[in-house]
MIVEXPA-524480 format. One line per field, with one value per residue (C-alpha): z, y, x. Coordinates in pm, whole numbers. Layout:
MIVEXPA-524480
Z = (Z, ...)
Y = (Y, ...)
X = (X, ...)
This chain:
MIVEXPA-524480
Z = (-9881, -9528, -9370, -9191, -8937, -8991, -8804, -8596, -8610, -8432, -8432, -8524, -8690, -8971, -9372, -9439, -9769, -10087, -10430, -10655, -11027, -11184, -11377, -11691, -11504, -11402, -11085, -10790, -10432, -10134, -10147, -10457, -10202, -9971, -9716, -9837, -9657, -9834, -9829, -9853, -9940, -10009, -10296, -10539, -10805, -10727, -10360, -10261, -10041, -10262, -10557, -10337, -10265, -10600, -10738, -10445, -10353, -10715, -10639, -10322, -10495, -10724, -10504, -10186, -10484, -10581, -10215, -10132, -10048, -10233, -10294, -10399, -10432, -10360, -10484, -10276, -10391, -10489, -10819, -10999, -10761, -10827, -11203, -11142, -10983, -11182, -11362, -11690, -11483, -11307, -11583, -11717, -11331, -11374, -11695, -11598, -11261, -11374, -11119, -11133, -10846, -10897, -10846, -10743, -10803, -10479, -10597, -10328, -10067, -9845, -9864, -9735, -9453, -9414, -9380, -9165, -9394, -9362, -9608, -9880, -9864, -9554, -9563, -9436, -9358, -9290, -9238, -9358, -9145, -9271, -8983, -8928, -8872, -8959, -9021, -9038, -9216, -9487, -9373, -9207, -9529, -9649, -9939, -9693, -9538, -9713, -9528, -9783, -9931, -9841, -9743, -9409, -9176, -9421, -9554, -9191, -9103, -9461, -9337, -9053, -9157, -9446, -9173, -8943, -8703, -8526, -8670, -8392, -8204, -8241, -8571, -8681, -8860, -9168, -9282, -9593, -9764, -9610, -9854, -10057, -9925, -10125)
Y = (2298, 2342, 2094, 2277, 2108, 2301, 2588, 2384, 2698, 2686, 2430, 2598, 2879, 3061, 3000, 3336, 3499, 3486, 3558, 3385, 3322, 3000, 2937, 3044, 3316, 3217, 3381, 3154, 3340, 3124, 3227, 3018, 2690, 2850, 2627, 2273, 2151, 2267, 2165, 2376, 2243, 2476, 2253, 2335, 2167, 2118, 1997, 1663, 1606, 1730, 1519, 1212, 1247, 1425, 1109, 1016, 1331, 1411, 1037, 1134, 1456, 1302, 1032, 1293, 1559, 1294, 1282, 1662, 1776, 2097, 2119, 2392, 2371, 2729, 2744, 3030, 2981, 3303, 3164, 3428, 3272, 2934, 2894, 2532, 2674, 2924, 2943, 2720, 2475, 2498, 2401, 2109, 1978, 2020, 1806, 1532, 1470, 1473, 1778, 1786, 2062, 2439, 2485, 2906, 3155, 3329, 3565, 3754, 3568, 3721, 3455, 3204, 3432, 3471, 3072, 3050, 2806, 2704, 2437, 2222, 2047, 2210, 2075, 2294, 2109, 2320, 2211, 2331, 2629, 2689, 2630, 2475, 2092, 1969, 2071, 1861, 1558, 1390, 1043, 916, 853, 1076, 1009, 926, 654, 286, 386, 390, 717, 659, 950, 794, 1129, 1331, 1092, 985, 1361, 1452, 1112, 1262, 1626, 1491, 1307, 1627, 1486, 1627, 1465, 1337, 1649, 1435, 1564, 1557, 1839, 1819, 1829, 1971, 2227, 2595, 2799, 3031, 3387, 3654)
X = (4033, 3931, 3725, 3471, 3140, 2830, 2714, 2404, 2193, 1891, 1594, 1330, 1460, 1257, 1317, 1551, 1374, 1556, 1561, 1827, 1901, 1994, 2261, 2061, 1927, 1548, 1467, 1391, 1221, 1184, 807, 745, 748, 519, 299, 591, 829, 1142, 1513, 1766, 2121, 2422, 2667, 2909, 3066, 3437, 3413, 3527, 3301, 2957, 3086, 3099, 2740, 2592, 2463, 2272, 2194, 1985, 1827, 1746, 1591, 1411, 1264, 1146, 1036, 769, 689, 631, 974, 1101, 1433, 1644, 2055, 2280, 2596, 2738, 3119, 3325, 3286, 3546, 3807, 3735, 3602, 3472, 3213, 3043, 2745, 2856, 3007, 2664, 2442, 2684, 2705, 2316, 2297, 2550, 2435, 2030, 1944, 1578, 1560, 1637, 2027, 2109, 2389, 2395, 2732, 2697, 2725, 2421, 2151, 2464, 2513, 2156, 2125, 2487, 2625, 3001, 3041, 2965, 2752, 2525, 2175, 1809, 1543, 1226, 874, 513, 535, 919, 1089, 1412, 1350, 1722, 2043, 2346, 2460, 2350, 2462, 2789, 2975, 3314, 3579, 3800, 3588, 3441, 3097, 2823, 2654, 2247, 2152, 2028, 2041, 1896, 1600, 1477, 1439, 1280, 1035, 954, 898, 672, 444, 430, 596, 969, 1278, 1540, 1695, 2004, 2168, 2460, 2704, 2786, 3137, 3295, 3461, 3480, 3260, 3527, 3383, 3517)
């Protein structure tokens, strides 16, 4: 593992197009949330890091879904080098966890390079218009630390972007593991 700060592209930004499968294989384009505010996050299922925030992350899901917010999970891990990660592993970590957004096989890589992700988990916020709103954190909390997981930094910018209004242009990276490019 290599702990690794988001990339901070920029605010602003436009929603890079994709086309993914699930782990069953359903196709999922970026155009099917066209006109919402959708939320990008980039997770996996072995990471130290995701797993400390995967149960408040899918209530978090669940609670902003009901509000408006899409959200669609990437798992852009080299999945043949690291077997937790593929597509089985997917749907169980899907299952246990309650996932009730759309969680993608990006295999090769390109939609995470589209997006400049570094790590897991990396979180895209993007308004009506599908335009980068947020990137960063999800709240201050780590394993490593006693802080809480709520989900603060990510839930007041999801607030704001579902009011049409700017979040706070102070945001900050998230941390994780290095995404294992092939």
């Amino acid at each position: 593992m290599s702990l690794t700060p988001s990339t901070m592209i920029e605010l602003g930004s436009p929603l890079p197009a994709f086309r993914l499968p699930d782990a069953e294989g359903k196709e999922v384009d970026s155009a099917d949330v066209a006109g919402r505010p959708v939320l990008v996050a980039f997770i996996c299922n072995h990471c130290p890091f995701v797993k400390h925030i995967a149960d408040a992350f899918a209530d978090f899901a669940r609670e902003y879904q009901a509000k408006g917010l899409s959200v669609i999970a990437i798992n852009s891990n080299d999945f043949h080098a690291h077997p937790d990660d593929n597509p089985e592993h997917m749907r169980a970590e899907t299952e246990a966890r309650g996932y009730t957004f759309d969680y993608l096989v990006d295999e090769s890589q390109d939609v995470a390079r589209a997006f400049e992700a570094a790590c897991t988990p990396d979180f895209f916020l993007f308004d009506h218009e599908h335009r980068l709103a947020y990137r960063g954190q999800f709240d201050a909390s780590r394993p490593s630390k006693e802080t809480p997981v709520t989900g603060e930094d990510l839930r007041a910018a999801a607030d704001a972007v579902l009011a049409d209004r700017t979040p706070s242009a102070q945001q900050i990276p998230s941390m994780g593991c290095n995404i294992k490019w092939k």
